[in-house]
Each structure stands twice: as C-alpha cells, then as structure tokens.
C-alpha positions, 0 to 999 in steps of 0.5 A: 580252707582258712587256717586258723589256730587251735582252740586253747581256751581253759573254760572250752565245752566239748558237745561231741563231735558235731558242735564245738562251743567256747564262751569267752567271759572277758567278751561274752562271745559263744563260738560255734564250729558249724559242721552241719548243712543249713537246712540241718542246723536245727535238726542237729540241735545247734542253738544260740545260747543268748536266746534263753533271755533274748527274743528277737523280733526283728531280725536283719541279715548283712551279706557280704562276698567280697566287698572290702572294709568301707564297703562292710563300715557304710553298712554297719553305720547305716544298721546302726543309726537305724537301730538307735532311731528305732529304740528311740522314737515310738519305742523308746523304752527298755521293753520295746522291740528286740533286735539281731544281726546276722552277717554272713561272710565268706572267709576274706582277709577284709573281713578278718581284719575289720571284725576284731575292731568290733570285738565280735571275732577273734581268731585264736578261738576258731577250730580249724577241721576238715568239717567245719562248714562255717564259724559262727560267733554270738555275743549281745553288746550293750548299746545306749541312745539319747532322744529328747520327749517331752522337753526331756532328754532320755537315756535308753540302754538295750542290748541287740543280739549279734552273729558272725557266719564266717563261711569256709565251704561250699558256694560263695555267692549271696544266695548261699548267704541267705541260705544259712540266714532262712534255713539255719538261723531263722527256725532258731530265733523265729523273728516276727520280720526278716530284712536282707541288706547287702554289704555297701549298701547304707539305709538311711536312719529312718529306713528300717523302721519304715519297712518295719511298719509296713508289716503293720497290714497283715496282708504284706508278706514282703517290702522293698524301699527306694534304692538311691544312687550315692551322694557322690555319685548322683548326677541330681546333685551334679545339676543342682551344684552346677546351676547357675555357674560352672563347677569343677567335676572332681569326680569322673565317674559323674560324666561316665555314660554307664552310671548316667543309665544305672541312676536313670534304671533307678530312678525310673524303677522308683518313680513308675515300676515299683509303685506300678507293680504295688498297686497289684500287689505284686512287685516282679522282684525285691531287692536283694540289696534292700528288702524284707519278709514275714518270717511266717509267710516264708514258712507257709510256701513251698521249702523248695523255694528257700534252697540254694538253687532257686534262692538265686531267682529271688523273682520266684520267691514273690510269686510264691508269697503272692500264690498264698493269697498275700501282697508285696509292698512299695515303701517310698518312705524307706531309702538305701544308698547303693553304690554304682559301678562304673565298670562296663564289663561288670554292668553288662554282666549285672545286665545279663544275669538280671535279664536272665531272672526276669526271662525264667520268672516271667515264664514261672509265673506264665505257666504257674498263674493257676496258683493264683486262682486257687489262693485266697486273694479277693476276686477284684484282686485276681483280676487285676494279677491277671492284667498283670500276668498278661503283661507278663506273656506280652513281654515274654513274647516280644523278648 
C-alpha cells in the first residue's frame, strides 16, 4: 500500500466512516477515499459533487497501468485537441455537449509525479487507511478554444468534468480500471456515450467526434476507430521517404521483423476484418485501446458481463450488445496512434493472450447463437449473424 500523508486541511468534512471528503478552495478539487467495491459506490452513496450543476454526455475513460509520463502526455494531448474540436466546430456554443474524463491509474511514481503538473492531484490531501480501495480527485477546470465562423473568430469558454482514480488495492490490470469506470463511476453520471482509451494511445483531432456521431443511428451500440501505427514507427513512411534515394534509417526498429508484422496485422485488420465484420453488424472485438459504447445498451445486458472476471474478454461483451438485437460499428474516419512493441517476448505474449480470447469467445458465441434468434434483430440480419456464426465454428474447428 502507498504512503501518503495525513489529511490536515482546516475546511476537511468528515461523512463517517465510509467517505472522507475535503474540497480545496484555491484548486477546487473534492477528494474522496473510496473504501467501497466499484459495484457498490453508488449503494453507499458515494457522489460527485460537480454533478449538481454539470451533466455530462460524453464521458471518456483513460486506463493507465504502468506506462510512463510521455505515454500518460501523448494521451492527454490527443483527448485534449479532441475536445477543443468538439466544442468548436458544429458545437460551437457555451450549451453545447458536455464533457468528463476519468483516468483510472494504479498508484506508480510516474503518475504521481505528472498529476501535480495538471493541478488535478495533490498528495498531502490523500487519507492513508487500511481500507481505502482507491483515492479519487474531481475539480472541473475552465478551458477556452478559438475557431473562425463566419469570417469571425470566436472565443468559447466551457468547462470538462475531470476525475482521478488512483487505485491502492485489488487487481492492477485494465479490466479491473474500467471496473470502477462501468460499475461506479458510470450509474453516478449516466453519459449518453462511453469511450475507452488506454494510456499511450493518441487520437487524432478529429477522432472522438467522429465516434461520437456514429451514435447518431440509434442502432449502434459500440464503435471502434482505426488503429494506426505511429508516425515514427510506420514502415509506409519509411517507403515514402526512401523513394527514389537512399535514407539513413535513424530508427532501428523500422527494420526489426516484430513490428513490420504488428503494422502488417493492423493494416489488414483496418483494411479487410473490421469493415467485414461491420457489414454483420457484428465486430468479434473492439479495441480496448480505442473504442465506445451506449451507456444504455450496456445497462440492458447481462451485469455479470460488466464483472471483473469476464471484462477481461472484451469478445463477450460484443456479442452481449449484439443478442440484444443492436449493432457494432466501424469508423474508418476515426484514427488513434498506437505504439508498437519491438519486444519479441512481449509480442508472443500479446499473441497468446489475444488467441486465447478469440478461442474462448468463438466457443461463447458457438454455444450462445440462440440469443440471437430470440432478439429483435431483422430476419435478413439473422441471417447474415449466422453466416457469421458458421465461420466462427469453422475457425473454431480447424484451430
């Protein structure tokens, strides 16, 4: 368990012994030490104290494990530009939507360090108990973007609800990280969409809004973008600069066989898989890197799917959405840098883990394609899930 040091600030509110506030008047942050379960933190009437006058729609999660301070940056750049484009282009008004980040973290040095720069963290507020499950900070800055309409150049101030989830126990992995996002944070604010970035991952400007209007067809219940390798790391590029004469390749990596094959697994995963399955309306797998959700639809499934145990094979939870008779959606339009691992130990292991998932959610979906039959999909679409469903089992069989 961290260390931190005693809470001592006078204006401190003591709500007994399951919720310790203290709201900081020169940074406007509430702090909360959590000592429930996430699937309890609405139960035991934990709140945010920011939602009196703030009703997010649009609410993004940021998962971070280990990853260090550029990794935590890159993202927090790309959210960033994301949400000036959003309030500054057909929501250019001072009533337009309203946004909250969520970055759930596991208590590391990297993390500390980098928060206080942001003004969203301080320390000497946290209440170190044995019970504390995790420490979680809310303020609502005030931002100001600058877009030109008209001939005209406007200024538009709003403000975005931010919270830091700093885990101290339990299980350090993401799927415990969007856990607390689903189970305890979600039923408090009730967005209209959910997205789900991890750390080191950058969207693009234009990204988020993009994912945001695939939501317009009622239909879609989830929605994943391109993933793209990074600039520096993209093999396209190295080909584009060395037409024509030879360049001095500054990075190795370039030429390293383990990333040529994860860009080659990208590209053709954005080229032929993910607008394949979208066409069924049935993507096997979104992103946990990039990707979103109705918060509605994700009420109307099974809430065993949301625990810990099976939010670890994100393949069950698109087939929930779809045996509810909705649809999963391709964005093409909608890009996010990832970073790719030149490691060949930590590729075969990615490998592994990924083939595992795919093996246990093909056999799900196998054994589980009557839900289908009984949801309100249209007959033309049942159809075509169980052309999908048969490819599925011939996979199956010949892995």
């Amino acid at each position: 368990m961290a260390t931190y040091n005693n809470l001592n600030h006078n204006n401190a509110e003591n709500d007994g012994d399951e919720q310790k506030n203290a709201y900081c008047p020169n940074t406007c942050i509430h702090y909360i030490a959590c000592t429930s379960e996430p699937d309890n933190f609405k139960k035991e009437n934990y709140t945010f104290r920011h939602l009196t006058e703030y009703k997010p729609d649009l609410f993004i999660l940021i998962t971070m494990n280990y990853e260090n301070k550029d990794q935590l940056s890159r993202i927090l750049d790309g959210v960033k530009e994301n949400i000036d484009y959003l309030h500054s282009s057909e929501r250019g008004d001072e009533n337009g939507l309203k946004i909250a980040v969520c970055i759930v973290s596991n208590v590391n040095k990297h993390f500390l360090e980098y928060l206080p720069a942001l003004g969203g963290c301080k320390s000497d507020i946290a209440e170190s108990k044995s019970n504390v499950r995790a420490h979680l900070y809310e303020y609502t800055p005030q931002f100001s973007t600058q877009y030109s309409k008209e001939s005209t150049d406007k200024v538009v101030n709003f403000q975005t609800l931010i919270l830091f989830c700093l885990k101290e126990e339990g299980k350090y992995d993401d799927a415990e990280s969007v856990r607390w996002f689903f189970n305890a944070f979600c039923p408090i604010i009730n967005p209209k969409i959910c997205v789900l970035v991890k750390a080191g991952v950058k969207p693009d400007g234009k990204s988020i809004y993009n994912l945001w209007k695939a939501f317009s067809n009622t239909q879609v219940a989830g929605a994943c973008g391109k993933l793209v390798a990074m600039k520096e790391r993209s093999l396209i590029n190295l080909v584009v600069g060395a037409c024509g004469k030879w360049v001095a390749i500054k990075d190795r990596s370039l030429i390293n066989p383990v990333v040529g094959a994860q860009i080659f697994e990208n590209e053709i995963s954005n080229i032929l898989d993910k607008p394949f399955e979208s066409l069924f309306g049935y993507i096997q797998s979104l992103p946990e890197e990039f990707s979103a959700y109705r918060y509605s639809s994700l009420q109307a499934i099974d809430k065993d799917i949301l625990s810990d145990s099976y939010l670890k094979y994100n393949y069950l939870l698109c087939f929930a959405l779809i045996s509810i008779g909705e649809i999963l959606y391709y964005e093409s339009s909608s890009q996010a840098e990832i970073d790719i691992s030149s490691n060949l130990s930590e590729f075969i292991h990615q490998q592994i883990c990924c083939l595992n998932q795919i093996f246990f959610a093909r056999f799900y979906a196998i054994t589980h394609f009557s839900l289908i039959w009984k949801s309100k999909h249209s007959p033309i679409r049942k159809i075509c899930l169980l052309i999908k469903i048969i490819h599925h089992a011939y996979n199956f069989l010949i892995s």
